[in-house]
Backbone as a printed PyTorch tensor [residue, N CA C, xyz], in Angstrom:
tensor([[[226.7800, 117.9780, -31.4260],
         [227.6390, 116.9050, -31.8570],
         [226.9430, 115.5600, -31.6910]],

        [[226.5020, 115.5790, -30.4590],
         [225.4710, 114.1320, -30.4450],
         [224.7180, 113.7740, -31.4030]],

        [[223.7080, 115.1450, -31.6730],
         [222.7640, 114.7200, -33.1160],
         [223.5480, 114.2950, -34.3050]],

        [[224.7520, 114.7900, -34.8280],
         [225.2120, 114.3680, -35.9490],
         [225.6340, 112.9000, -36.3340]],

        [[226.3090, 112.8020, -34.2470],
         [226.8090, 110.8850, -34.5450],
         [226.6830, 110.4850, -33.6810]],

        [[225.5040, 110.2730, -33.1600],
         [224.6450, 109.6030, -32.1520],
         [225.6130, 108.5520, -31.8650]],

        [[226.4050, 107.9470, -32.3390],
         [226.9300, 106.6600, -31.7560],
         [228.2520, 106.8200, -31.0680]],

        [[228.4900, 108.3270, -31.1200],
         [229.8700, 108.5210, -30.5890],
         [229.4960, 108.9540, -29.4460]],

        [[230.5510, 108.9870, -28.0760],
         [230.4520, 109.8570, -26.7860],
         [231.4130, 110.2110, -26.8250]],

        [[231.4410, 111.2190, -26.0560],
         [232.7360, 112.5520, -25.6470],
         [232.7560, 112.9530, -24.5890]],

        [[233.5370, 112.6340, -23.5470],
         [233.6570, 113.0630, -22.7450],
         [234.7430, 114.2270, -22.3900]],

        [[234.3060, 115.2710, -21.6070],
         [235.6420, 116.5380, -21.5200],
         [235.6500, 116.7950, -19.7830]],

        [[237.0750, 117.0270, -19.3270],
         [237.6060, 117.0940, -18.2540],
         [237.7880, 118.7790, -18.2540]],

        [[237.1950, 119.6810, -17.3040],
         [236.9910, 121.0310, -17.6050],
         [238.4290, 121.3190, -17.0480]],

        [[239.2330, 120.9230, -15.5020],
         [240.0510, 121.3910, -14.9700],
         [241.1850, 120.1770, -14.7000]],

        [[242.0430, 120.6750, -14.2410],
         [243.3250, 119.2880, -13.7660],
         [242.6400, 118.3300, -12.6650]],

        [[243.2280, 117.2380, -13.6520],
         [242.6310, 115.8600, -12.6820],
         [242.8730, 116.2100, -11.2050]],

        [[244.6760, 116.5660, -10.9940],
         [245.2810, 116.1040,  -9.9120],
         [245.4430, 117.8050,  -9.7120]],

        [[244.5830, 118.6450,  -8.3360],
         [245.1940, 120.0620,  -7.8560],
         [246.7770, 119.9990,  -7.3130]],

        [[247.4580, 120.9360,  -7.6990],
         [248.4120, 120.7580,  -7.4400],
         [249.5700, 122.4860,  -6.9500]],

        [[248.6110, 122.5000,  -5.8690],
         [248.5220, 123.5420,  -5.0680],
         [249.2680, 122.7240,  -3.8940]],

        [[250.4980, 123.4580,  -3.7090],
         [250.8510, 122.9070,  -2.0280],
         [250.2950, 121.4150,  -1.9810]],

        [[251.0560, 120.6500,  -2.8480],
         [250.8080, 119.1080,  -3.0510],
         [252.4930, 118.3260,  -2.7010]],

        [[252.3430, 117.6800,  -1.8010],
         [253.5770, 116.7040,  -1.6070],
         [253.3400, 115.2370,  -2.6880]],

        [[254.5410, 115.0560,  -3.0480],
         [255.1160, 113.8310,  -3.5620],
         [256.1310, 112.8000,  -3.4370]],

        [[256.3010, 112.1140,  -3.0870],
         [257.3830, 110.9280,  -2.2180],
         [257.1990, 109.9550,  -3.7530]],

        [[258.5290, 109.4980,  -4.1790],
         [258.3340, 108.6650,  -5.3650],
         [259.8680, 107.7120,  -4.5640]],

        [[259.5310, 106.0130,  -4.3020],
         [261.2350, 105.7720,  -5.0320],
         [261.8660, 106.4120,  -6.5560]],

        [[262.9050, 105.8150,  -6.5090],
         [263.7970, 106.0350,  -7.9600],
         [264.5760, 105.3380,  -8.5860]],

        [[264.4350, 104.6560,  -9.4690],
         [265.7850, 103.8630, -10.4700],
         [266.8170, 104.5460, -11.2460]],

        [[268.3420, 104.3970, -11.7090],
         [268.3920, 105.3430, -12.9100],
         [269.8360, 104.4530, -13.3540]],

        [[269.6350, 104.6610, -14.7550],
         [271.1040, 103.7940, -14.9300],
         [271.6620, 104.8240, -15.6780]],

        [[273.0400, 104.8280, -15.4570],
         [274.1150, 106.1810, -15.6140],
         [274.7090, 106.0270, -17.1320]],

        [[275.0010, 106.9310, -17.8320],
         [275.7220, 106.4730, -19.0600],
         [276.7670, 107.6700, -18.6070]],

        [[278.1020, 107.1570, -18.9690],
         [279.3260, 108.4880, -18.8790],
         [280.0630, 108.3160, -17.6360]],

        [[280.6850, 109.1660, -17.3630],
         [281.4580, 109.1590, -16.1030],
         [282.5800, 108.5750, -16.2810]],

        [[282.9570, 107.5170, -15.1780],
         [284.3810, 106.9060, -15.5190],
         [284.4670, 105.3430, -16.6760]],

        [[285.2330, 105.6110, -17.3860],
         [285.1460, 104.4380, -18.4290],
         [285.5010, 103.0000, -17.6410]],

        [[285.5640, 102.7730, -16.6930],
         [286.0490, 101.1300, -16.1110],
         [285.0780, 100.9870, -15.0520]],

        [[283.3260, 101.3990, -15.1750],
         [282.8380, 101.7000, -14.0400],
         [281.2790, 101.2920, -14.4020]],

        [[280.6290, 100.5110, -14.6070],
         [278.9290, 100.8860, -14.9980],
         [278.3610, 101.1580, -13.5440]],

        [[277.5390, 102.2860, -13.5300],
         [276.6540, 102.2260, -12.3780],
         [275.0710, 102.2640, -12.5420]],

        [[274.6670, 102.0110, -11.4280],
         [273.1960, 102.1740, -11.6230],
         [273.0950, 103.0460, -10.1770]],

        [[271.7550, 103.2370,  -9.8450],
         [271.3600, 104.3080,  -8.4070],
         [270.4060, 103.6940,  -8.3060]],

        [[269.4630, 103.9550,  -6.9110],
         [268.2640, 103.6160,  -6.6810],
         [268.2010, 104.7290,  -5.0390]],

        [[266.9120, 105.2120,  -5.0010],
         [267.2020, 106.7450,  -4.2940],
         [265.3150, 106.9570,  -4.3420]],

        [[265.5520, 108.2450,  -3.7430],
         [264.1600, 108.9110,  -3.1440],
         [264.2550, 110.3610,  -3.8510]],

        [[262.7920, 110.8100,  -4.3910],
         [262.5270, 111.7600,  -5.0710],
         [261.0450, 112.1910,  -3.9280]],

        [[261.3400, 113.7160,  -3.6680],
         [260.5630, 114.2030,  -3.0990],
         [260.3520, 115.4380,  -3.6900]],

        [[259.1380, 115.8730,  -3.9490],
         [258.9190, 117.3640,  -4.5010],
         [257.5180, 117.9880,  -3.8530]],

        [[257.7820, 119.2470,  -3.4070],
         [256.5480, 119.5840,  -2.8140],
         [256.2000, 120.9090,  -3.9970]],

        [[254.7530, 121.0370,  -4.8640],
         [254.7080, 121.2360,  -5.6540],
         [253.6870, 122.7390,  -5.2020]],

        [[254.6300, 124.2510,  -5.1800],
         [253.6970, 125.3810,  -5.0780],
         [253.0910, 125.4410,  -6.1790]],

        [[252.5260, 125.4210,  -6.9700],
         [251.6030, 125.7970,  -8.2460],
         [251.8810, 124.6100,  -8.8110]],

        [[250.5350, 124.7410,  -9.8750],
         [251.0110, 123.6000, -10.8090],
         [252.2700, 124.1140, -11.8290]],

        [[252.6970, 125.1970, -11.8500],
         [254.1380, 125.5230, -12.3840],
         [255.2660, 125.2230, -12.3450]],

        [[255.1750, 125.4630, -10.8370],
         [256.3890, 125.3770, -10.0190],
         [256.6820, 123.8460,  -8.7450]],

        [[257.7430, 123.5970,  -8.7730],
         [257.9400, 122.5510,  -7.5360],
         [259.3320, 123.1310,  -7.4630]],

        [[259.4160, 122.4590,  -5.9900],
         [261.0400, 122.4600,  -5.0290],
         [260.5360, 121.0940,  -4.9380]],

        [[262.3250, 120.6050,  -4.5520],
         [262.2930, 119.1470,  -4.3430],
         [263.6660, 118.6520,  -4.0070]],

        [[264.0540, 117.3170,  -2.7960],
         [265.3480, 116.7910,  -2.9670],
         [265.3710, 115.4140,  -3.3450]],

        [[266.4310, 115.1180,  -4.0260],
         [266.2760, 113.3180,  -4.3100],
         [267.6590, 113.1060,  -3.3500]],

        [[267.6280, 112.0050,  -2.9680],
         [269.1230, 111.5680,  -2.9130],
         [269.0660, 110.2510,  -3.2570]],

        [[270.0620, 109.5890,  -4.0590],
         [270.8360, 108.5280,  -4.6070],
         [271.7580, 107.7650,  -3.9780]],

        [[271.4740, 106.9370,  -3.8520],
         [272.7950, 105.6560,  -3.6360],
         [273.3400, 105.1750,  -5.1970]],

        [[274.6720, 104.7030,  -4.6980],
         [274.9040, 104.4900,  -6.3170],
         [275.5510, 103.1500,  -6.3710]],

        [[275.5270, 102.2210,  -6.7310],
         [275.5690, 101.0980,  -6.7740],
         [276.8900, 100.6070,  -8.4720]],

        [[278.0090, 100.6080,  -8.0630],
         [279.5300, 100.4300,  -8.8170],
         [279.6470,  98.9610,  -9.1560]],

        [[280.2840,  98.8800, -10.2130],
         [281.0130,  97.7940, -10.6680],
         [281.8040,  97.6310, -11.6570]],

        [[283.0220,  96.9540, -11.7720],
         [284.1460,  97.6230, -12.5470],
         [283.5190,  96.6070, -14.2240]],

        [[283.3990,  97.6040, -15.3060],
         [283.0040,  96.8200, -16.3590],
         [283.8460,  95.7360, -17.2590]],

        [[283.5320,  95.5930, -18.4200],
         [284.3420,  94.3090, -19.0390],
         [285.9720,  95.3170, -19.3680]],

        [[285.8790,  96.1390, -19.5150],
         [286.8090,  97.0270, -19.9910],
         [287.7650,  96.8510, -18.3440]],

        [[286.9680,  97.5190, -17.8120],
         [287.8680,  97.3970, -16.0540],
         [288.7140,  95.9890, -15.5060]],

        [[287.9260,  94.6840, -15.6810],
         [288.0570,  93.6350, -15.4590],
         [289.2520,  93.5420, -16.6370]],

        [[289.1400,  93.5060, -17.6450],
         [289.7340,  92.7510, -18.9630],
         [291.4830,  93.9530, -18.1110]],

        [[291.8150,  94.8110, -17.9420],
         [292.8240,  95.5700, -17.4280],
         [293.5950,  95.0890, -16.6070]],

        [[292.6860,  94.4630, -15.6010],
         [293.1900,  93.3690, -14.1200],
         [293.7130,  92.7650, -14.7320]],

        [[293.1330,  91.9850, -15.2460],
         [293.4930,  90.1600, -16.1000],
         [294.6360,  90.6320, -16.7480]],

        [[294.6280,  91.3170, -18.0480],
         [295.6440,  91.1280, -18.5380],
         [296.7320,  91.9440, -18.6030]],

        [[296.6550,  93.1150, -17.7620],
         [297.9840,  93.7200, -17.8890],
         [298.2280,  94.0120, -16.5270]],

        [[297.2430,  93.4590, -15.6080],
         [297.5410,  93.3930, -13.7830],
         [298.0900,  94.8600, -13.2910]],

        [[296.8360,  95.8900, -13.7750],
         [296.7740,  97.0290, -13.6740],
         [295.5940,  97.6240, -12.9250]],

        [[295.3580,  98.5360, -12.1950],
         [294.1740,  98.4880, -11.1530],
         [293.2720,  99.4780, -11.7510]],

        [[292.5140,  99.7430, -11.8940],
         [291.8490, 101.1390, -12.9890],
         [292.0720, 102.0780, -11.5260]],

        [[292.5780, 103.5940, -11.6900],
         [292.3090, 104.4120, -10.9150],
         [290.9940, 105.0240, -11.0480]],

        [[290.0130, 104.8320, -10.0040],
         [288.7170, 105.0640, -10.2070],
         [288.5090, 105.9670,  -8.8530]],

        [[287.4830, 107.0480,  -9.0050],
         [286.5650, 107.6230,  -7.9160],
         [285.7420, 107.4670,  -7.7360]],

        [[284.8280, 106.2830,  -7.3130],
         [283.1820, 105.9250,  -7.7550],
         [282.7310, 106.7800,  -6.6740]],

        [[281.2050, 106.9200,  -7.1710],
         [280.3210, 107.6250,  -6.8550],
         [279.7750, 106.8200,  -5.6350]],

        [[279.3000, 107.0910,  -4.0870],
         [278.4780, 106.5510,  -3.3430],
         [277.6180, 107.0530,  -3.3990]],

        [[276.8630, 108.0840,  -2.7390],
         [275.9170, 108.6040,  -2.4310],
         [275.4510, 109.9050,  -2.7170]],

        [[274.6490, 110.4250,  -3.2900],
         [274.7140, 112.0690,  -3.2570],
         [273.1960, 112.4430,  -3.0800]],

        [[272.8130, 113.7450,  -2.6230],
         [271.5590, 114.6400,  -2.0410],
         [271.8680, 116.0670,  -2.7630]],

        [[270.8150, 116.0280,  -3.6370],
         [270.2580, 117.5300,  -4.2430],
         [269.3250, 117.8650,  -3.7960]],

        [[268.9710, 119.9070,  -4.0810],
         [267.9350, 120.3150,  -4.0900],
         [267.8000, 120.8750,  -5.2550]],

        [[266.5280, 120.4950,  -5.5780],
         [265.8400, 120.8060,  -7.1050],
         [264.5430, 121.6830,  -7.3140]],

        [[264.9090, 122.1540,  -8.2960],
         [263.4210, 123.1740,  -8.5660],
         [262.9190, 122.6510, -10.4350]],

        [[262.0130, 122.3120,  -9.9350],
         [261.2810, 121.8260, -11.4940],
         [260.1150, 123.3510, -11.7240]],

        [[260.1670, 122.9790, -13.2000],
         [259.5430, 124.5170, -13.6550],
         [258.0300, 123.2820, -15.1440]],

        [[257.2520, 123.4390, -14.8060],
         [256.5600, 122.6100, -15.6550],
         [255.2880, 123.5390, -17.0110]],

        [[256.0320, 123.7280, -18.0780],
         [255.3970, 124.6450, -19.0900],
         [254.5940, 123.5950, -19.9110]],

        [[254.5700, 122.6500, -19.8920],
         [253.2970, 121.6520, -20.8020],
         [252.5540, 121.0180, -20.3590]],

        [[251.2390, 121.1640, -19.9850],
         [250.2700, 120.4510, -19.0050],
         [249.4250, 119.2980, -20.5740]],

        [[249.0300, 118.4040, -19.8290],
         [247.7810, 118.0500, -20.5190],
         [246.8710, 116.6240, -20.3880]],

        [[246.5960, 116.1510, -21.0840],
         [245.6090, 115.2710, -20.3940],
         [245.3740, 113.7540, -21.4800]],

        [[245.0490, 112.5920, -20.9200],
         [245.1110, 111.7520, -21.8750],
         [243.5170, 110.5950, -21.4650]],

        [[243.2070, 110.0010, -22.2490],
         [241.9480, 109.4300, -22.0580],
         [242.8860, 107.9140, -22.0580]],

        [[243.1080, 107.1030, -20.8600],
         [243.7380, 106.0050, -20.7640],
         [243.1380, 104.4610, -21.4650]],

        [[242.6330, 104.1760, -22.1310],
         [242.0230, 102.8360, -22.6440],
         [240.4870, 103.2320, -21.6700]],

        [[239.8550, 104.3970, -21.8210],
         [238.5730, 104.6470, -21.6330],
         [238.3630, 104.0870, -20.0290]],

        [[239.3280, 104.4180, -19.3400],
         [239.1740, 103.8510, -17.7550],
         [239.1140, 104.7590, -16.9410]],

        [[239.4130, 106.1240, -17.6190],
         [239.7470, 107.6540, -17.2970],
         [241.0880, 108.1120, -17.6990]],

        [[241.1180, 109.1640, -17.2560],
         [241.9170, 110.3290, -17.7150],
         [242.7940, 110.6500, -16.8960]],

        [[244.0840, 110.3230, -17.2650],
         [245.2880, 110.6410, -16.6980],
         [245.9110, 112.4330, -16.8570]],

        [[246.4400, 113.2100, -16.2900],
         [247.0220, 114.0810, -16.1480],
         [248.5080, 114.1820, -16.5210]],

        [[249.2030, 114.7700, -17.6370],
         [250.8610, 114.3970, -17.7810],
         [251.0040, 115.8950, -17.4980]],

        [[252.6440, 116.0540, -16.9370],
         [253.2060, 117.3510, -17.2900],
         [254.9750, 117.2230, -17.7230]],

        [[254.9750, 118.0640, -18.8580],
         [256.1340, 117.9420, -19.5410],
         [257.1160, 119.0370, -18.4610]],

        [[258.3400, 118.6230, -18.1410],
         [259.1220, 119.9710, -17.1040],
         [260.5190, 119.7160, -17.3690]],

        [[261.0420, 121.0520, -16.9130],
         [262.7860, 121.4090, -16.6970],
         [262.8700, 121.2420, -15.5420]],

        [[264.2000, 120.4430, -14.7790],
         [264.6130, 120.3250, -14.2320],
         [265.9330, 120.9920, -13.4830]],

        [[266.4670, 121.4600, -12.4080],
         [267.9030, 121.7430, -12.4990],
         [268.1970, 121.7030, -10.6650]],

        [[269.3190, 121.4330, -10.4540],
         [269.4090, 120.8260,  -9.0350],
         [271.3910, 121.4780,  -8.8450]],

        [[270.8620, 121.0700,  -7.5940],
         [272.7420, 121.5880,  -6.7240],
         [272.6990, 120.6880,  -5.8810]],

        [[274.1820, 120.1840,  -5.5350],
         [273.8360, 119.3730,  -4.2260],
         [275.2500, 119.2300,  -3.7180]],

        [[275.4750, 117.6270,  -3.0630],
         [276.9880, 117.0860,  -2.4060],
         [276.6250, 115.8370,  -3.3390]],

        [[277.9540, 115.2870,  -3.8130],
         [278.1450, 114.0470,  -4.0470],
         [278.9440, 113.1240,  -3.4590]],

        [[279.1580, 112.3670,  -2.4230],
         [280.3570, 111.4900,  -1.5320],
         [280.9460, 110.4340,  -2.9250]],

        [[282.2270, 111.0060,  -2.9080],
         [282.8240, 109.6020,  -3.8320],
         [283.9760, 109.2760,  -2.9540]],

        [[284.6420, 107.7030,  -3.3480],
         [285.3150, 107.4060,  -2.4000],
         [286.1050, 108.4150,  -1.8860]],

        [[287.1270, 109.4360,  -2.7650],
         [287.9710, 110.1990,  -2.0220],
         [287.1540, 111.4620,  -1.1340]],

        [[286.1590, 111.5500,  -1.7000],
         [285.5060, 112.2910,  -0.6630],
         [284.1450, 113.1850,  -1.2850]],

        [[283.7130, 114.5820,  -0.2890],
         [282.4000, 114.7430,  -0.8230],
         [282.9680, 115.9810,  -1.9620]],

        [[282.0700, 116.3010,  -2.9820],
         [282.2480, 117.2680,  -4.1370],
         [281.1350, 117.9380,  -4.1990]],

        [[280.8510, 119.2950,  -5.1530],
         [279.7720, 119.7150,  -5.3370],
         [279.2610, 119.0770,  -6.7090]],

        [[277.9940, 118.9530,  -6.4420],
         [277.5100, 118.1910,  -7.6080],
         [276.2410, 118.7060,  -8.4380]],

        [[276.1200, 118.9480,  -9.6850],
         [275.0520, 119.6230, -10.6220],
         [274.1240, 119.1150, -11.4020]],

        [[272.8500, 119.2890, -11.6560],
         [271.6640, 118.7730, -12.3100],
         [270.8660, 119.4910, -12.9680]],

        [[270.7080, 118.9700, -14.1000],
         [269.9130, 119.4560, -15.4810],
         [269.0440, 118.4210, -16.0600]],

        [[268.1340, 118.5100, -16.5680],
         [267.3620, 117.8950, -17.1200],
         [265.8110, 117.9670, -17.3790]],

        [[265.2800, 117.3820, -17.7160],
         [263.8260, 117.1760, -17.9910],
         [262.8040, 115.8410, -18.1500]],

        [[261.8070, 115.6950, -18.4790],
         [260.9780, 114.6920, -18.3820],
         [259.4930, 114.8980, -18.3380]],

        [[258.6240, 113.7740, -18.0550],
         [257.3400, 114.0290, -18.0480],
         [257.3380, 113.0950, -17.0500]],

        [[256.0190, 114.1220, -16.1040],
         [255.1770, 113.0220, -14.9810],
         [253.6770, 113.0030, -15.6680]],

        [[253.7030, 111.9810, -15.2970],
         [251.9730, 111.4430, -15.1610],
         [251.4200, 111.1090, -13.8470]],

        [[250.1510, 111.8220, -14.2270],
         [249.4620, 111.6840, -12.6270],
         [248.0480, 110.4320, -12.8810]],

        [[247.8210, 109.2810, -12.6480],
         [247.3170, 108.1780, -12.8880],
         [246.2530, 108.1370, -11.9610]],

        [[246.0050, 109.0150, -10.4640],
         [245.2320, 108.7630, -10.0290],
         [245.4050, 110.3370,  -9.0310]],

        [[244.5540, 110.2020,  -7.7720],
         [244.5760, 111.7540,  -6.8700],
         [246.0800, 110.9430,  -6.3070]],

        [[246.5710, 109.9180,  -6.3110],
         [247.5100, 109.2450,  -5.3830],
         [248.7630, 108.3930,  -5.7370]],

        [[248.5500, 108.1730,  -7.1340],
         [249.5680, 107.4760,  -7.8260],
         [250.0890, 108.1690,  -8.9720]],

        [[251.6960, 108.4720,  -9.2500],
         [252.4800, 109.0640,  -9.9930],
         [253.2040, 108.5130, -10.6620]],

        [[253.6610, 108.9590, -11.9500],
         [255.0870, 108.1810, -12.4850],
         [255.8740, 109.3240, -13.0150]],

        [[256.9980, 109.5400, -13.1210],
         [258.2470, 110.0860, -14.1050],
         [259.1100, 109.1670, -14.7900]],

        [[259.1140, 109.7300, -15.8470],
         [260.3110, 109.5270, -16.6980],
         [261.1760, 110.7570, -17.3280]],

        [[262.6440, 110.5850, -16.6140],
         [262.8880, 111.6450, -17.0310],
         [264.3090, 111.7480, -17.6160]],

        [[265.3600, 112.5410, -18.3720],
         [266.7600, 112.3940, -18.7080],
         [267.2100, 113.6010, -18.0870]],

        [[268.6400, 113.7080, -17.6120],
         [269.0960, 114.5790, -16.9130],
         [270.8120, 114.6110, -17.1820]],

        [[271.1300, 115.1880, -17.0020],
         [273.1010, 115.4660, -16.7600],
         [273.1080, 115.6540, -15.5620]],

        [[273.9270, 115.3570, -15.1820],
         [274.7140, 115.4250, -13.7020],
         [276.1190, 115.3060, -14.0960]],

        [[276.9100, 116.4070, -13.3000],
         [278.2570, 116.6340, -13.3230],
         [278.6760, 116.8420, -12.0460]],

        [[280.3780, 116.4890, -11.8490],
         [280.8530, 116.6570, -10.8540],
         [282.9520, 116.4110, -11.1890]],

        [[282.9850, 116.6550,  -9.8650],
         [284.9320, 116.3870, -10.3180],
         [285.1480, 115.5640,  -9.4570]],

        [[285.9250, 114.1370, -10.3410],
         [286.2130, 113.2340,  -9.2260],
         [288.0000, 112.9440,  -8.8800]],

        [[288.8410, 112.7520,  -8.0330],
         [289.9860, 112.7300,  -7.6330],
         [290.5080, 111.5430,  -7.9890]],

        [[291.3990, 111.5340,  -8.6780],
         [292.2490, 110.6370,  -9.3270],
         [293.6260, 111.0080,  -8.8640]],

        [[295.1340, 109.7810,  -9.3620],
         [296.7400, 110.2970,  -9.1710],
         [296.5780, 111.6360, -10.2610]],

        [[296.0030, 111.7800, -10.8860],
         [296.5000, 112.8400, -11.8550],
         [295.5760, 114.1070, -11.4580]],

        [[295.3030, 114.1780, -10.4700],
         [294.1420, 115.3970,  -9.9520],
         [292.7070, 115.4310, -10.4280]],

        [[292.4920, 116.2750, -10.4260],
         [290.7150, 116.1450, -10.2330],
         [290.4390, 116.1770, -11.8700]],

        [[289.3340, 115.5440, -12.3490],
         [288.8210, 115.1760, -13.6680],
         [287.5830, 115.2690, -13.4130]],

        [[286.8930, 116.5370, -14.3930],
         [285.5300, 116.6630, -14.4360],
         [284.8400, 114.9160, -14.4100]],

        [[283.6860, 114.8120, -14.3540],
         [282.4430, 113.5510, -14.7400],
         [281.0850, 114.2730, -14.8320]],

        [[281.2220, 113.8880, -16.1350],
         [279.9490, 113.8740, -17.2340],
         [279.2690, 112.8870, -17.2980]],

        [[277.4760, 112.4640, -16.4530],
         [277.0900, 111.6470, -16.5890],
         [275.5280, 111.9400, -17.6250]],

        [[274.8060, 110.8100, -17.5840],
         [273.4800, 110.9590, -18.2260],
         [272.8580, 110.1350, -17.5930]],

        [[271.7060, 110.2330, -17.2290],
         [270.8670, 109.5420, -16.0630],
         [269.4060, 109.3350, -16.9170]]])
């Protein structure tokens, strides 16, 4: 290949940047919620830990704080019909998760080197504390990590999370998107 176009280089990465054999990972976390209760926007900010047996496979727990506020819809209810929204917000919740990662591959970053991505499924069990109290709480999803260095990581990822929250009218599933 050289002889044909002497002016090009190529470089090839034979194996994974980042081994990922019995590899720990500690990430903070951001996530802003779509769904759940309609008089409510939340956001989270939380800890993602995954200790990764193969590059296939990981176990892992995050837990979330969740950070409430009643939206224009919630507010506009107060004001004008001096009505309180019956709400169950979300405080805090702790899953355990098992990620399953079937798309490996590799990217040449603005020629500075070569980053490592992996495309994965997600799915988790856990507790969720909402004000009336704690629930069982469920996780699905997926995303891609990138591995940027032997030491620096990123995810981006979308997920569902469900749970039942306690209202006067009894318990009402919540359907979120993260």
């Amino acid at each position: 290949a050289q002889g044909m176009q002497p002016d090009s280089s190529i470089s090839i990465v034979q194996k994974r940047t980042v081994e990922r054999r019995w590899r720990h990972e500690l990430a903070p976390e951001v996530a802003y919620v779509v769904g759940g209760d309609a008089y409510v926007d939340t956001q989270t900010a939380g800890l993602l830990y995954q200790m990764h047996i193969n590059p296939r496979w990981s176990v892992g727990a995050r837990f979330q704080y969740y950070m409430n506020d009643l939206n224009n819809e919630g507010r506009r209810l107060i004001s004008e019909q001096r009505l309180v929204p019956d709400v169950d917000p979300a405080e805090m919740s702790g899953l355990a998760l098992v990620n399953f990662y079937p798309v490996y591959g590799k990217m040449n970053v603005f020629d500075l080197g070569v980053a490592q991505f992996d495309l994965y499924l997600q799915t988790g069990i856990g507790q969720i504390k909402l004000r009336s109290g704690s629930q069982l709480t469920y996780s699905a999803g997926g995303g891609v990590g990138v591995w940027l260095s032997q030491h620096i990581s990123t995810r981006l990822d979308l997920r569902y999370q469900g749970y039942e929250a306690q209202n006067r009218e009894g318990k009402q599933p919540m359907h979120l998107v993260m």
